[in-house]
C-alpha positions in Angstrom: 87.3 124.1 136.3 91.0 123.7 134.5 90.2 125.2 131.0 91.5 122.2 128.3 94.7 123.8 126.3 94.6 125.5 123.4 96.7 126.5 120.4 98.6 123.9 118.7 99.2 120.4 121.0 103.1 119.6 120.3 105.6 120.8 117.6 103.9 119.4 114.5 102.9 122.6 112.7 101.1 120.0 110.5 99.0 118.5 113.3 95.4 118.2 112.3 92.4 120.3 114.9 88.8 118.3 114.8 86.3 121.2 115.4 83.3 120.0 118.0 80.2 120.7 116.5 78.7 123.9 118.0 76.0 124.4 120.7 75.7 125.6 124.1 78.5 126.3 126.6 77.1 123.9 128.8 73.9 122.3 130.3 72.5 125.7 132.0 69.8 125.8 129.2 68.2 122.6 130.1 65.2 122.4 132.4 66.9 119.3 133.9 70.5 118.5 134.7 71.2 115.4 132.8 72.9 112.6 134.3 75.5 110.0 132.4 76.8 106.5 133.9 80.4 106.5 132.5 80.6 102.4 133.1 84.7 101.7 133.0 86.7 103.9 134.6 89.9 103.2 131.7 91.3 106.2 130.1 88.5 106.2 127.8 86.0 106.3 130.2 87.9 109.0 132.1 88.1 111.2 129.2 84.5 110.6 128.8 83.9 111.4 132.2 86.3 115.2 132.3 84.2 116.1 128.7 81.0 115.6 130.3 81.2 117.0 133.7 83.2 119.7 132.8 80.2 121.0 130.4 78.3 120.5 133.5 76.6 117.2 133.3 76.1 115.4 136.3 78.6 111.7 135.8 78.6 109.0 137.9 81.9 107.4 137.3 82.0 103.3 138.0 85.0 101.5 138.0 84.5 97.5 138.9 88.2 97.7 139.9 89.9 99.1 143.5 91.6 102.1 141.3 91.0 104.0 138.3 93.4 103.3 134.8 92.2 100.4 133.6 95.0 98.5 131.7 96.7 101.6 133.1 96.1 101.1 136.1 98.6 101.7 139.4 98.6 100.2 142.8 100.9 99.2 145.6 102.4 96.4 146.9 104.2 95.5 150.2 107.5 93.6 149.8 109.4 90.9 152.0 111.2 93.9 153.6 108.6 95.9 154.7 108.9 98.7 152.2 105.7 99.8 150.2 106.2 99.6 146.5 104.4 100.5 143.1 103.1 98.4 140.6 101.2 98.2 137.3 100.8 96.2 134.5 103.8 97.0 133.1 105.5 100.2 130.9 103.5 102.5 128.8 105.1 105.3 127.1 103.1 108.4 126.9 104.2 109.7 123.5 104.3 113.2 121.9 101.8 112.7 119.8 99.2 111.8 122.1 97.6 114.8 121.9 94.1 113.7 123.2 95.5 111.5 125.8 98.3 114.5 127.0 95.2 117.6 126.6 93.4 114.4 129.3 96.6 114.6 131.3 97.0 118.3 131.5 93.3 118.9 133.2 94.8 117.5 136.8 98.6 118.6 135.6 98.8 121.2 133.4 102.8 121.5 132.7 102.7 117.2 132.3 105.3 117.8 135.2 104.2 114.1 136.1 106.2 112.8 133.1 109.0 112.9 132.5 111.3 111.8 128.7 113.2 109.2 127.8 114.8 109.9 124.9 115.9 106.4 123.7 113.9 103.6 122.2 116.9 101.0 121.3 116.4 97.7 119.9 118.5 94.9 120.3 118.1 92.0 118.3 120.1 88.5 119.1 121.8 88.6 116.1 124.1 91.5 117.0 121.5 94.2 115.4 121.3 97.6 117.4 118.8 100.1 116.7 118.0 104.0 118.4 116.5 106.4 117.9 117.9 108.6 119.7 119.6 112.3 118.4 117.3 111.7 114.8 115.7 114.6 113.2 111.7 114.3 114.1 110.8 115.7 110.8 109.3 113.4 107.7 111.4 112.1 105.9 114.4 113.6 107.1 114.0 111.2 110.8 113.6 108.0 107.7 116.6 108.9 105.7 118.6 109.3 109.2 117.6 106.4 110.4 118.8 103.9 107.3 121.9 105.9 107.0 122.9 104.6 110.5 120.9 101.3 110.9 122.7 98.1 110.5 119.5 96.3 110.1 117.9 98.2 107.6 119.7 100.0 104.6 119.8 102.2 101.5 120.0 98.9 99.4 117.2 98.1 101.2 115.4 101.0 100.6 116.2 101.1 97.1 114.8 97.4 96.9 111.3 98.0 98.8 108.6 97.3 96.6 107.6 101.2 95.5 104.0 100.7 94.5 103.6 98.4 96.4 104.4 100.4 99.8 102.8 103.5 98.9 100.7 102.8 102.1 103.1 103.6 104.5 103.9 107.0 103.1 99.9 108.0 102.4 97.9 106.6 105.6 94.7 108.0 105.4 91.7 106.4 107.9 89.5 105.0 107.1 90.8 104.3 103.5 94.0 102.4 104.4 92.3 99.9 105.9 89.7 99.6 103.1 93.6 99.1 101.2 95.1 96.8 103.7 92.9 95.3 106.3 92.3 91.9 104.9 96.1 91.5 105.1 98.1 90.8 108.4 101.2 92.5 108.9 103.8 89.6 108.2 102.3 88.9 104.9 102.2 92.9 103.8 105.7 93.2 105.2 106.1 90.5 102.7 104.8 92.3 99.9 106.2 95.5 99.8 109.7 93.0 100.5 110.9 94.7 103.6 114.1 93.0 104.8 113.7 89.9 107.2 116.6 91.1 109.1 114.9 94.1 109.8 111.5 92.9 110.8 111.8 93.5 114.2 111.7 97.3 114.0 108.3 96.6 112.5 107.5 93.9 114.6 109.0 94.6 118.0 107.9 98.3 117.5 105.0 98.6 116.3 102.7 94.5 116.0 104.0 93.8 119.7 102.1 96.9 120.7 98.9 95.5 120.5 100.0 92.1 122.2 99.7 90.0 119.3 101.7 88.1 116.8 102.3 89.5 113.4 100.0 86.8 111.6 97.2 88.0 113.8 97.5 91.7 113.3 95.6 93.9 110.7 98.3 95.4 108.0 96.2 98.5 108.1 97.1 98.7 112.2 100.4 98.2 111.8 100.6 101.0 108.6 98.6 103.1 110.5 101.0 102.9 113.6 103.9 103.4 111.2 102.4 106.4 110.1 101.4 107.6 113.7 105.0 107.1 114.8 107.4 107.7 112.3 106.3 108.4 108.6 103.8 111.0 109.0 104.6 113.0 112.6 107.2 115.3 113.6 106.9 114.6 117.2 109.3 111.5 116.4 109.6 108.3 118.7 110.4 110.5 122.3 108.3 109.2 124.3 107.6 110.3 128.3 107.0 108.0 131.4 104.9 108.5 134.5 107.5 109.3 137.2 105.6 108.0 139.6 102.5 104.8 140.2 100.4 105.9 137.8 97.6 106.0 140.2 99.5 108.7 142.5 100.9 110.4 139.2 97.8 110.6 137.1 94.9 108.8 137.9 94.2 110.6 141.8 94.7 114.0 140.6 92.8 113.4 137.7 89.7 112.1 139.9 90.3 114.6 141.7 89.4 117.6 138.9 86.4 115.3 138.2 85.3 115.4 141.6 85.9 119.1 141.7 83.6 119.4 138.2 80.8 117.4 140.6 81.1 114.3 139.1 81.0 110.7 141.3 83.7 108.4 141.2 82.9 105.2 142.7 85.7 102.2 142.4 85.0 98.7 143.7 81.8 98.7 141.7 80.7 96.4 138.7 78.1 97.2 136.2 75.6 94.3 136.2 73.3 95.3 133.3 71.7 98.3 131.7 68.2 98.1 131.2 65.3 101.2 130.5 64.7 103.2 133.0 61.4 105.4 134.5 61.7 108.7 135.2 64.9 108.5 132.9 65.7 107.1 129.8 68.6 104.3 131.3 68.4 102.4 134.5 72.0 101.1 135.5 72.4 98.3 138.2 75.6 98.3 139.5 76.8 96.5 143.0 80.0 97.7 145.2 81.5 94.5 146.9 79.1 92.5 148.9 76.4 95.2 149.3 73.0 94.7 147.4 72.8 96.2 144.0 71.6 99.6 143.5 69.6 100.9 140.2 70.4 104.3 139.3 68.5 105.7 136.5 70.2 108.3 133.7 70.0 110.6 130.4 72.7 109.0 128.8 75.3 105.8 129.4 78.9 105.4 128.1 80.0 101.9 127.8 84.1 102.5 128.6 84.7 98.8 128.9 87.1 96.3 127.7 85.9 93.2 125.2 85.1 91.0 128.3 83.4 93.5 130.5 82.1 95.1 127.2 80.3 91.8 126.3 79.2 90.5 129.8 77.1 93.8 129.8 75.7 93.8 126.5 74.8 90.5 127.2 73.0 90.6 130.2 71.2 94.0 128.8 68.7 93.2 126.1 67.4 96.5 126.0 70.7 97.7 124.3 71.5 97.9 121.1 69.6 96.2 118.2 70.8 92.7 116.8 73.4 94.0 114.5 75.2 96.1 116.7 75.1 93.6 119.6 76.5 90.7 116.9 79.5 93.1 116.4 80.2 93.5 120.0 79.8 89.7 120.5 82.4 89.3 117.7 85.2 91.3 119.5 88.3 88.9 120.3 91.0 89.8 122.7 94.8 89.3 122.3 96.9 86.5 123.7 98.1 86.9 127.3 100.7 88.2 128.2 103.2 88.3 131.3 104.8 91.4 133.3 107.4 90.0 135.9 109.2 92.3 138.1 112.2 91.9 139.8 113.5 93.4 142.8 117.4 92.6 142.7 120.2 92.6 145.4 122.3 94.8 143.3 122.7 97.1 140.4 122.7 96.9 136.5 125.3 98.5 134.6 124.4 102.2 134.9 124.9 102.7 131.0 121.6 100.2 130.5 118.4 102.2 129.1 115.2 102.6 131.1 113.8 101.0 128.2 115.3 98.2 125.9 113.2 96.3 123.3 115.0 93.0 122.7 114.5 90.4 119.6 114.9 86.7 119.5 115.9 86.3 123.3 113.2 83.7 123.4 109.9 85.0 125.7 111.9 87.8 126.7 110.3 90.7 124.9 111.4 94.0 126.4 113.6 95.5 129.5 112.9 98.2 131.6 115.4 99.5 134.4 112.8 101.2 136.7 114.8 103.2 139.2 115.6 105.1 136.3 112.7 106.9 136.2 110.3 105.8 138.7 110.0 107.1 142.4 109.4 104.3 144.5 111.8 102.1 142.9 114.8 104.8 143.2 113.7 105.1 146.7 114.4 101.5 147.1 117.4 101.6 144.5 119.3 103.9 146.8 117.8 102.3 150.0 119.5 99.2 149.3 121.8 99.5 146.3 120.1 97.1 144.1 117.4 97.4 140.9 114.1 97.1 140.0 113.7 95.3 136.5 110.6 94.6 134.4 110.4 92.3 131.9 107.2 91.5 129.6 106.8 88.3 127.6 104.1 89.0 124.7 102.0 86.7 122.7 102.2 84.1 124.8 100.7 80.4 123.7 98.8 78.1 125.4 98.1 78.4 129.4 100.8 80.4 130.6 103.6 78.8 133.4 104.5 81.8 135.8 107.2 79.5 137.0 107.9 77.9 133.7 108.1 81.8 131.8 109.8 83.5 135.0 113.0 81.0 134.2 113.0 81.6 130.8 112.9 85.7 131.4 115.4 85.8 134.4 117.6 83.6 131.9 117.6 86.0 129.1 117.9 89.1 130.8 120.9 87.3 132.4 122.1 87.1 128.4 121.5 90.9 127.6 122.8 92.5 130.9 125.7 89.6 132.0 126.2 91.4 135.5 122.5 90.4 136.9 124.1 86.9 136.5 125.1 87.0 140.3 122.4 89.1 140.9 119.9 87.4 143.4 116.0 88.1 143.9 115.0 90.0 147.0 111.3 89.7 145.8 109.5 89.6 142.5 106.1 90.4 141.6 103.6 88.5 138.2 100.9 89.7 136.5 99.7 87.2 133.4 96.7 89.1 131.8 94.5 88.7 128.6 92.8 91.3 128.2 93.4 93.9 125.3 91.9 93.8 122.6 92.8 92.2 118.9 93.0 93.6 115.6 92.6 90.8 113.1 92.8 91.0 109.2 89.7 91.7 107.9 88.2 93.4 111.9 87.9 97.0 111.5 84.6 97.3 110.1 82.8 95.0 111.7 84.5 96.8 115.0 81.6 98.6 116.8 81.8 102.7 116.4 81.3 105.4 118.9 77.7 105.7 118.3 75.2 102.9 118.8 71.7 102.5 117.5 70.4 104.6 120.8 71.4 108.4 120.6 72.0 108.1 124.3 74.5 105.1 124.4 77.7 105.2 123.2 81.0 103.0 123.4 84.5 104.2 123.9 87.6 103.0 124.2 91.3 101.3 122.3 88.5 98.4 120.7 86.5 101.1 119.1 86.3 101.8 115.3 87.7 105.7 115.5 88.6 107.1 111.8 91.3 109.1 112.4 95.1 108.1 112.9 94.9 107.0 116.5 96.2 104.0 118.1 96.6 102.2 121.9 96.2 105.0 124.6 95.5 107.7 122.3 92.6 105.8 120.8 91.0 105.2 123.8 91.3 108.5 125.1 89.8 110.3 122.0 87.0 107.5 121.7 86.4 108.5 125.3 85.9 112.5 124.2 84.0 111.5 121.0 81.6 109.6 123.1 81.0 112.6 125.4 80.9 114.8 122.3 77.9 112.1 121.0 75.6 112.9 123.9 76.4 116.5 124.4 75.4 117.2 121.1 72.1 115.6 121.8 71.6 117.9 124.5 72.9 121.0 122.1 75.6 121.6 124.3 79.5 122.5 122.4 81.6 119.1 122.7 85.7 119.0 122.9 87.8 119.9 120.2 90.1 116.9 118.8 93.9 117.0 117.4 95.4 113.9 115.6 98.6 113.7 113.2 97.9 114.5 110.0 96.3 112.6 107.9 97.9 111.5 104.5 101.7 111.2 103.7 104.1 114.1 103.8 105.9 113.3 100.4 104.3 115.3 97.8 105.9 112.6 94.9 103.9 109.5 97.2 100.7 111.0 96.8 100.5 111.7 93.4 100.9 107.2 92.6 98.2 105.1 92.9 98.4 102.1 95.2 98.7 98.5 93.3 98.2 95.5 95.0 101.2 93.0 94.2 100.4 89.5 92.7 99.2 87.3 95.8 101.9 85.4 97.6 101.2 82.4 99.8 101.4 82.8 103.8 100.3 81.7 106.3 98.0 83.4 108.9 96.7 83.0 112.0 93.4 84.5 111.5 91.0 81.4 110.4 87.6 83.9 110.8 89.1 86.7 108.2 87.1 87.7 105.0 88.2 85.7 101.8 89.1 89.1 99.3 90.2 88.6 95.7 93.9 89.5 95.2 94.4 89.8 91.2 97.5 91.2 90.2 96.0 95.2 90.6 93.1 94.6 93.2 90.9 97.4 93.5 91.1 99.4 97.2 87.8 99.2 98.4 86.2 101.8 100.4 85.3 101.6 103.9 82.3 103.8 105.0 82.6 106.3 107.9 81.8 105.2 110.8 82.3 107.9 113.5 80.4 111.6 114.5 81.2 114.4 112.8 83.8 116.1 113.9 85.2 118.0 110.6 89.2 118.9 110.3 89.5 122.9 110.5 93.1 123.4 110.8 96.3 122.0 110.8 98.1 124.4 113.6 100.7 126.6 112.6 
């Protein structure tokens, strides 16, 4: 087995270590090897999956789809000319401080020699506003004051005219009690508040809110704070992010079954979960069927529910045995995002070879971000060179209503024709669609009634990016270190030593920021988009209410160094 890393996960001598609690190496002590069903075979439930079998439980890994990923999933597709190309559901960016998802990464490929940087993150908004952040320090708040000084969308005079108290927030993130501060906002009416410049809202927006597929009205203030934080205001890894250099299934998700195969665990794709239900000779009984065969029952110790909100809720629902009615009114609460659209384009010729791999656009109508994929991705420069042309993405977000492939690849094809004029004569050799709804939202007023980790059975847990996880973790890296946390859960049932966690730290690096106390700013009117959120009073100082825990254990030890 490929020992996880140790020492400290990226440059941030402030990066914060999660101790497991202790136990047993592994299983070994146990009269009977126990088994886990690891339902959802996302990153989450592959992290849950590596944790497990590499303490020497036996997994049984089921996927309902044809590969492994999830929302990260890779697969390939055969164009009009014969040729054999990747596809996924559009870019992800691996960041720095990913340090659960990377230590995930590093089991199947220990030197990350799969990924590879891109050291740009520009912005371009309509108006004429160009962001990067590109050659700024990484360090808080040096990478902030670098950043104003050469922005032309965001300022010293608008620094100077943020709303202080009022922002404190941003500079002191602590989960869970910046969402007990924040979450019965949404991000466009906080962003409001503290009186950050309209100009400059997309960096906030097309940064950070379009992350989680939704629009700003629908976000939690606390998310976007928190992803502030994780980003920019309170790590040192700074906004470098890496890409998979590869389909991610052939770049990460095959070598990474590959180690779990090699730890004993099964990985079977193609096969849906039907229900969970008690078992005999176990404590769990999971029926599961692969394609058209009949459905099998196999009965297990323990069950990790690595699903999104759909697949999530279909099995909850078709289990009663699970859960108690709380906990199962919580899960049937969970709303997903708006769809959203990833076209790509196979072109006859080239785009300038100055453009980015990756441009993030504002106010080109659907037309939400740009990426240049022969720029980093095998297949695509294989095809690039083949034929002297370009592969292009391009991702619509938030869309409304019942999406029009046909209606939203004309408006896409028209903008991108806008920012890069010389795909104007540019004609499609073939183009690929995928419209999709299915991550998960982060409504005002959501994160405690979001279902934790742990469940009312010992022996059940949830993971993944809907989870309520109280440290600063977002997207990918959330579901990754839910995944570990839920292994972590049952290990420590069996007595067994769980995985060690890393996050950013938590609270602000300005000594000056944490020393004021957070005031609430009279009420403001706005609107939101968020009809089921909690009514809170909003005097002129409202109080920051507390949020109760709601994770395992895990205690902070160090912060690396």
């Amino acid at each position: 087995m490929t020992p996880p890393v140790t020492g400290r996960p990226g440059r941030d001598r402030k990066a914060t270590r999660y101790e497991a609690p202790p136990g047993y190496p592994d299983t070994g002590h146990l009269r009977q090897r126990p088994r886990v069903a690891v339902v959802g075979g996302g990153i989450a439930g592959l992290a849950a999956a590596a944790a497990l079998s590499e303490r020497g439980v036996e997994v049984r890994l089921l996927e309902r789809e044809p590969q492994l990923g999830g929302r990260v999933a890779g697969w390939t597709t055969t164009l009009a000319d014969g040729s054999v190309a990747g596809m996924n559901r559009g870019f992800h960016a691996f960041f720095r401080q990913y340090y659960n998802l990377r230590g995930l990464l590093r089991r199947a490929d220990p030197a990350l020699a799969r990924l590879r940087p891109v050291e740009d993150y520009p912005l371009l908004h309509r108006e004429g506003f160009r962001d990067s952040f590109a050659r700024l320090p990484r360090t808080p708040p040096w990478n902030a004051l670098a950043f104003v000084a050469h922005s032309p969308s965001f300022t010293f005079g608008d620094l100077a005219r943020l709303g202080t108290r009022a922002a404190i927030p941003l500079g002191q993130v602590r989960v869970p009690r910046t969402y007990g501060q924040l979450d019965d906002l949404d991000a466009d009416a906080f962003l409001a508040q503290i009186r950050f410049p309209r100009r400059a809202r997309h960096l906030a927006f097309e940064v950070f809110s379009r992350s989680f597929f939704a629009e700003p009205t629908q976000l939690s203030a606390a998310e976007l704070a928190t992803m502030f934080h994780i980003y920019f205001l309170g790590s040192s890894e700074g906004l470098v992010f890496d890409v998979a250099d590869d389909c991610f299934s052939r770049a990460l998700w095959d070598p990474l079954a590959a180690h779990l195969r090699r730890c004993g665990a099964s990985v079977r794709t193609g096969t849906s979960v039907e229900r969970v239900e008690r078992g005999g000779t176990r404590r769990w009984a999971v029926v599961h069927r692969t394609g058209t065969e009949p459905p099998e029952r196999t009965e297990v110790d323990g069950v990790v529910l690595a699903l999104d909100v759909r697949g999530l809720r279909a099995v909850v629902d078709s289990s009663p045995d699970l859960g108690d009615d709380d906990w199962r009114r919580r899960v049937g609460r969970l709303r997903t995002a708006p769809p959203f659209l990833v076209s790509r384009f196979w072109l006859d010729r080239p785009v300038h070879p100055a453009r980015a791999p990756f441009l993030c656009t504002s106010g080109f109508g659907c037309l939400d971000n740009i990426s240049v994929l022969e720029r980093y991705e095998r297949t695509a420069r294989d095809w690039s060179r083949r034929t002297g042309g370009s592969v292009v993405e391009l991702h619509s977000y938030a869309l409304r209503g019942e999406p029009d492939v046909e209606r939203l690849r004309q408006g896409v094809l028209g903008e991108l024709r806008r920012v890069y004029p010389e795909t104007g004569a540019a004609g499609v050799v073939d183009e690929r669609h995928e419209i999709r709804d299915d991550c998960p939202l982060f409504p005002p007023g959501g994160f405690t009634d979001r279902p934790p980790v742990r469940t009312p059975d010992p022996f059940v847990t949830v993971a993944g990016d809907l989870t309520r996880v109280d440290l600063p973790v977002a997207l990918m890296e959330r579901a990754a270190t839910s995944g570990f946390m839920a292994a972590n859960v049952l290990l420590g049932e069996w007595g067994v030593h769980g995985h060690d966690l890393w996050s950013v730290p938590q609270g602000g690096r300005w000594p000056l920021l944490d020393r004021l106390e957070y005031v609430r700013p009279a009420p403001r009117r706005h609107r939101t988009a968020a009809p089921a959120r909690a009514e809170v009073a909003r005097d002129a100082a409202v109080p920051v209410r507390e949020v109760p825990a709601g994770q395992p254990g895990q205690r902070p030890v160090e912060r690396s160094s």
